[in-house]
C-alpha positions in Angstrom: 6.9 12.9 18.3 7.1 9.9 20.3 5.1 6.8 18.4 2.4 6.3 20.8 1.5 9.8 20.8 0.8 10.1 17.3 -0.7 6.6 17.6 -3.2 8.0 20.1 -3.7 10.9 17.9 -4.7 8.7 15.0 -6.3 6.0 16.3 -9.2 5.7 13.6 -6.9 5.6 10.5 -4.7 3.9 12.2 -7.4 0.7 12.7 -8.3 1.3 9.0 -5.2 0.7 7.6 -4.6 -2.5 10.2 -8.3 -3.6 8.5 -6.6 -3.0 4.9 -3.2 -4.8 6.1 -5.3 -7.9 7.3 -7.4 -8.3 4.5 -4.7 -8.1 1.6 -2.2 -10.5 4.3 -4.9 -12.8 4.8 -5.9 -13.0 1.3 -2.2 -13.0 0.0 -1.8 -16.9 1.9 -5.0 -18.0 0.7 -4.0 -17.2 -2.9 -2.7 -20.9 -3.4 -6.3 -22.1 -2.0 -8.2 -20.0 -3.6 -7.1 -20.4 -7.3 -7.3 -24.2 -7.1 -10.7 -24.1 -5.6 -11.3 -21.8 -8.9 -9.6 -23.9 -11.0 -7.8 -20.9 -12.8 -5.0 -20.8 -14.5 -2.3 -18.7 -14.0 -2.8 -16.0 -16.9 -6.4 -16.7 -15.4 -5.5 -15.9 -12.0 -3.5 -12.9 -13.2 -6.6 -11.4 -14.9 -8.6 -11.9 -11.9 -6.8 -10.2 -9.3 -6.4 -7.2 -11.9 -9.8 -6.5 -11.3 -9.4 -5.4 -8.1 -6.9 -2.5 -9.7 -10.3 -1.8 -12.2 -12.6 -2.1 -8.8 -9.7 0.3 -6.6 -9.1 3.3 -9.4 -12.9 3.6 -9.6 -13.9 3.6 -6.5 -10.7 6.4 -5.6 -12.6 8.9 -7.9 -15.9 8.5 -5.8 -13.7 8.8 -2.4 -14.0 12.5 -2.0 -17.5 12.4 -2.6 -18.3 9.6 -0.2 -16.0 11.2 2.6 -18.2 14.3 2.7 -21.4 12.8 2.0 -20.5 10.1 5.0 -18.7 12.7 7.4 -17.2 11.6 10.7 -19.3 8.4 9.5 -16.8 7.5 6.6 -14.4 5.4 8.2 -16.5 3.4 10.6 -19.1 3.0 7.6 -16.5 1.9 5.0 -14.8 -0.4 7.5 -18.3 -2.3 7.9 -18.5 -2.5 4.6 -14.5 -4.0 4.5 -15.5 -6.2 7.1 -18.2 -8.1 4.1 -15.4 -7.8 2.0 -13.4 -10.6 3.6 -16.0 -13.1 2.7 -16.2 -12.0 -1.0 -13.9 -15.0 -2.0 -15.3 -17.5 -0.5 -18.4 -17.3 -2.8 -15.6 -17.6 -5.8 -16.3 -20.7 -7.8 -14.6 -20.0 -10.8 -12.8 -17.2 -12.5 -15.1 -15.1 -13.6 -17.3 -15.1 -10.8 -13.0 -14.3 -8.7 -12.8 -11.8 -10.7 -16.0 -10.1 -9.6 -14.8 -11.0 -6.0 -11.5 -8.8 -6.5 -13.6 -6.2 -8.2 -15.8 -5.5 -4.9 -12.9 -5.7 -3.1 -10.8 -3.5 -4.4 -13.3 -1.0 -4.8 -14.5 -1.4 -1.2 -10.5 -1.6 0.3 -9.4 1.5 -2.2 -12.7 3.8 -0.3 -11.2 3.1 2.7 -7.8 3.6 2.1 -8.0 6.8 0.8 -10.3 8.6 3.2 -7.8 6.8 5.6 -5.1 8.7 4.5 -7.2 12.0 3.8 -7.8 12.0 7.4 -4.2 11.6 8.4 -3.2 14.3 6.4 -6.2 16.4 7.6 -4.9 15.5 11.6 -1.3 16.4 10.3 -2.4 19.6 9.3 -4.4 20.4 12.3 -1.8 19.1 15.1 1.2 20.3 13.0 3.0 16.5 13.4 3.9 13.7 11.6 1.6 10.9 11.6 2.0 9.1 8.0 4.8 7.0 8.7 3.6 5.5 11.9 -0.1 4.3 10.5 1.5 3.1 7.3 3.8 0.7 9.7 0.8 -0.3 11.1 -0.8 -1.8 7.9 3.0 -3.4 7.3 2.5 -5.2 10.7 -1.3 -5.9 10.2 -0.5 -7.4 6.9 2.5 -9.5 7.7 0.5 -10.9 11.1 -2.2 -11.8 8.7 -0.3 -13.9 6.4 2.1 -15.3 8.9 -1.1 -16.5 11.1 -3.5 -17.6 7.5 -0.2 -19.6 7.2 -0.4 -21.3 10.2 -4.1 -21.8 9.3 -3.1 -23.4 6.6 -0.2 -26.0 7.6 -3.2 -27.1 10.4 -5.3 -27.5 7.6 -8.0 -24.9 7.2 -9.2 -23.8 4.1 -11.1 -20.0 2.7 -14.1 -21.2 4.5 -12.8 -21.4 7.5 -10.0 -18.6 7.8 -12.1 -15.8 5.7 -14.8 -15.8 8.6 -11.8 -15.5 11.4 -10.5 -12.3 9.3 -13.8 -11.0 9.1 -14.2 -10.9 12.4 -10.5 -9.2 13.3 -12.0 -6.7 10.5 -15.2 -5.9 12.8 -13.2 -5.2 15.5 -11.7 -2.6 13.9 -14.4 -1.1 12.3 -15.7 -0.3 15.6 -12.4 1.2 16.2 -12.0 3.4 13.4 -15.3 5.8 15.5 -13.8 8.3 16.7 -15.3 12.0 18.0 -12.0 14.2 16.9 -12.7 13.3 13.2 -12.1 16.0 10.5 -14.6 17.1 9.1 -14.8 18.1 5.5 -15.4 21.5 3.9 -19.0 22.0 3.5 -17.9 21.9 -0.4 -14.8 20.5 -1.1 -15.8 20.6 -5.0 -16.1 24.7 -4.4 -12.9 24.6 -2.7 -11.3 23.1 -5.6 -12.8 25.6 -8.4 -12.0 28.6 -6.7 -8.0 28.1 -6.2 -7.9 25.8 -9.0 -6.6 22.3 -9.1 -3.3 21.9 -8.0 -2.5 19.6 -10.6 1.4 20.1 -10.3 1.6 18.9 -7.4 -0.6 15.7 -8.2 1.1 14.9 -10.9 5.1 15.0 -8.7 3.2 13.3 -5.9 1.6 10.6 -8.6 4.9 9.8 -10.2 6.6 9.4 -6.5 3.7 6.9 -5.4 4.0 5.1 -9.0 7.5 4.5 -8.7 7.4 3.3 -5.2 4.5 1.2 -5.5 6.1 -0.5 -8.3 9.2 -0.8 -6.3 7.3 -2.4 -3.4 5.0 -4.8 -4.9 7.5 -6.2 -7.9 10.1 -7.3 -5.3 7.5 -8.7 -3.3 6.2 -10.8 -6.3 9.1 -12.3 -7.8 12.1 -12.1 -4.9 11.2 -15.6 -4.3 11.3 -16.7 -7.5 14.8 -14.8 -7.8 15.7 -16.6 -4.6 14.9 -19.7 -6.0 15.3 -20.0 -9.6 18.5 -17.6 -10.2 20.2 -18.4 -7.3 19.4 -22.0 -6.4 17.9 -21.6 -2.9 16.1 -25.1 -2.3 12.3 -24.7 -2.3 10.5 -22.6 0.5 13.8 -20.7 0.8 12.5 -18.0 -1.2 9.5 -17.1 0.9 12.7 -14.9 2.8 12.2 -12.5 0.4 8.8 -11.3 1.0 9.1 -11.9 4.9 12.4 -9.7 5.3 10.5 -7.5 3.1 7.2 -6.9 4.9 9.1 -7.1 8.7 12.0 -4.4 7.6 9.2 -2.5 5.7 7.5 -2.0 9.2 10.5 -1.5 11.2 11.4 1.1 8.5 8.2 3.2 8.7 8.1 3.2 12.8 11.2 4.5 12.6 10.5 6.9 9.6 8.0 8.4 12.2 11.2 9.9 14.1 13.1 10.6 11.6 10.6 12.4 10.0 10.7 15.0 12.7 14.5 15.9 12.5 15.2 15.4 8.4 12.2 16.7 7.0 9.8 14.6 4.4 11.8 15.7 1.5 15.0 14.6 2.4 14.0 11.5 3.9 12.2 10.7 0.3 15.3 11.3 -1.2 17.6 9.2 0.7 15.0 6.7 0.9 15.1 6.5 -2.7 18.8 6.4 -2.9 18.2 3.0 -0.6 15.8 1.8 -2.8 17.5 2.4 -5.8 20.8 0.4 -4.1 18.7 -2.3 -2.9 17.7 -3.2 -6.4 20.6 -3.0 -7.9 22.1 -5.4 -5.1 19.3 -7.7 -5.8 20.3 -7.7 -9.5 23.5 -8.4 -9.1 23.9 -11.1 -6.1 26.1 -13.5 -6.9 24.8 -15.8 -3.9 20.9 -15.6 -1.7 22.5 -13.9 1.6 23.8 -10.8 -0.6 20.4 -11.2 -2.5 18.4 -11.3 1.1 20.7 -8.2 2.0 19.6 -6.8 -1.2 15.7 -7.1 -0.6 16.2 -5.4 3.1 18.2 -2.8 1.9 14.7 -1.5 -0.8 12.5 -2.7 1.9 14.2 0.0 4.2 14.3 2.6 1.3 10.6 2.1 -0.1 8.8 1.9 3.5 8.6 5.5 4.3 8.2 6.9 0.7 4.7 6.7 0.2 3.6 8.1 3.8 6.2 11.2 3.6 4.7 11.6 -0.2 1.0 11.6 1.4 2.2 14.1 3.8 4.2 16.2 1.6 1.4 16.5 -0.8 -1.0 17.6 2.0 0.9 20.4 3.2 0.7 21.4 -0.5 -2.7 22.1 -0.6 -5.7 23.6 0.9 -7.9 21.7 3.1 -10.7 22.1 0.2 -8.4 20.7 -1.6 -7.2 17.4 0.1 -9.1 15.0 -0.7 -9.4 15.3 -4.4 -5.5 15.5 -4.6 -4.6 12.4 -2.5 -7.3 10.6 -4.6 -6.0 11.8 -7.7 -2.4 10.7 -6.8 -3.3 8.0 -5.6 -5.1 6.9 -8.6 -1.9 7.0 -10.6 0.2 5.8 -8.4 -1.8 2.7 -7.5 -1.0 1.6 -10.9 2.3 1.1 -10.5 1.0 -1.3 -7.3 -0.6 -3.6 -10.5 1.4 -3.4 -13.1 4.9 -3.9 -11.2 4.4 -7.6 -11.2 3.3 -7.7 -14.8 6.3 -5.2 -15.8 8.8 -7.7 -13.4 7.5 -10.4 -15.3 7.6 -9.4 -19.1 11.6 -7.8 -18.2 12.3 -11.3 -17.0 10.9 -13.4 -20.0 12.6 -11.5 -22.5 16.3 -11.1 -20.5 15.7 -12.8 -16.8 15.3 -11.5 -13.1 18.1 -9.9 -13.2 17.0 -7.2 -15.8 14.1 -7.3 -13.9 15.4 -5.8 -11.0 17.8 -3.7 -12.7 14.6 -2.0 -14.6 13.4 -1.3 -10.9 16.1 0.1 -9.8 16.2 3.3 -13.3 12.5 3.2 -12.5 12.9 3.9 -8.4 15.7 6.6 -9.3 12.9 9.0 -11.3 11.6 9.5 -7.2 14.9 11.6 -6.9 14.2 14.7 -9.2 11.0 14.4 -8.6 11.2 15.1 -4.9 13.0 17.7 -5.7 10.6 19.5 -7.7 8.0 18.5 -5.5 9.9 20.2 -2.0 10.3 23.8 -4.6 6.4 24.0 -4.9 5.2 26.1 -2.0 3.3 25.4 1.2 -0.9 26.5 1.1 
């Protein structure tokens, strides 16, 4: 299907997951600001943005319930409340008072999120088209605009006060675009729905362990290929800051085009030689002998873990029943956001104990465990 087709056919989750993307970019380039205005430390710092993970899983359990209790309102009415959400840490004056920052926000961004995608897979379902891949590149872009322009922000010398307000207001505009009249509804009782064809907890638990994997995948290599870049392999400083860039621009180049390809390999396949990239990528990064083969290294995963979690999403909802839906993408998507948080933490331990290298190498076994499960997951029948 051609991109702005399935663009116009998902226009509201589309502008949610630009919201998400320009919140988490923004906030990303603040980071520096933010924990010197707190005066945290970095163990500190660590602790406080975990509570957005704490905030996030929480608030994923309540997301069913919200989504029919809100209706066709959910996504306009959780992108308002996104839109407060940018200003959370600029009332952060130390790091207790962060952490509660990052707990709102995660909470509010995780809501969002996942009634996002439960509307995505609920318009796949209905239109009979792929549509993951293409809103998921949208929050790559969103997020990478975000951070590239907070950085600009910065150099000119604007602080949290004055960028947060900017964001918010990027965030309004599209709340107001996330309205729209073709909205799913929900089942009149998605919880009956559930009980009477029981939870489909097999496929959860494949589609879990796929988004675990991947979200570890994406988020350690964002974290620490800098550091690689830098400290293993000698680039000077600011050289490292390729890593992350090649890996949020390929990461959105990968999932407009994993929108196409979608449509001629099939989800499952696509998954599975994504992971094969992912898995290759890693293992480059591990082994580089010089930053170019490194670099290579960090666009080869970007280009393997970009279209993994969409096709998952829309595996996973061709899986179940509409009833269904939204309690399994919340479910799996509360275990595989963990990965998201505990990638960096993982990446970091790894490399006290036996360096980046190992660190990346342990990415690479944990990214290959997407392979069988894909597998299974592609036996488990259509509802």
């Amino acid at each position: 299907m051609p991109i702005l087709r399935a663009l116009a056919l998902s226009r509201a989750p589309a502008a949610a997951l630009m919201a998400v993307g320009v919140l988490w970019g923004g906030f990303a380039a603040l980071v520096p600001d933010i924990k010197a205005a707190t005066g945290a430390s970095d163990a500190a710092l660590g602790a406080a943005l975990l509570m957005s993970a704490v905030g996030g899983m929480g608030a994923m359990a309540l997301a069913p319930w919200a989504g029919r209790r809100l209706g066709r309102l959910a996504l306009p009415a959780m992108g308002a409340a996104l839109t407060v959400a940018f200003l959370y840490p600029a009332f952060a004056w130390d790091v207790v008072s962060l952490g509660a920052a990052m707990f709102a926000m995660g909470a509010t961004v995780a809501l969002l999120d996942v009634t996002a995608n439960v509307e995505i897979s609920a318009r796949e379902a209905r239109e009979g088209v792929h549509l993951m891949n293409v809103n998921h590149a949208m929050f790559s872009f969103a997020f990478a605009g975000a951070a590239y322009g907070t950085g600009l922000a910065r150099q000119a010398g604007a602080g949290p006060d004055e960028v947060l307000p900017v964001l918010a207001l990027v965030g309004a505009g599209l709340a107001l675009a996330m309205w729209s009249p073709g909205a799913a509804d929900p089942p009149e009782d998605g919880r009956a729905g559930i009980a009477g064809s029981g939870a489909p907890w097999g496929v959860i638990g494949l589609t879990g362990l796929i988004l675990f994997a991947s979200f570890i995948g994406e988020n350690a290599t964002e974290a620490w290929s800098a550091l690689h870049l830098e400290r293993t392999l000698g680039a000077p400083p600011g050289e490292g800051g390729l890593g992350p860039a090649v890996l949020g621009l390929v990461m959105g180049i990968g999932r407009m085009s994993g929108q196409v390809v979608a449509d001629r390999l099939g989800h499952a396949r696509l998954i599975f030689t994504s992971a094969a990239l992912g898995v290759t990528g890693a293992l480059t990064i591990a082994a580089a002998p010089s930053v170019p083969v490194a670099v290579l290294g960090v666009a080869v995963a970007a280009l393997g873990m970009a279209v993994i979690v969409p096709s998952a999403n829309s595996m996973l909802g061709a899986r179940v029943t509409g009833a269904q839906r939204a309690h399994a993408l919340s479910r799996a998507w509360m275990v595989g956001i963990f990965g998201f948080f505990i990638g960096p933490a993982m990446m970091g331990g790894i490399a006290e104990l036996l360096g980046l290298r190992m660190s990346f190498a342990a990415i690479s076994a944990i990214v290959a465990l997407i392979l069988p499960a894909v597998v299974l997951l592609d036996r488990r029948p259509r509802a």
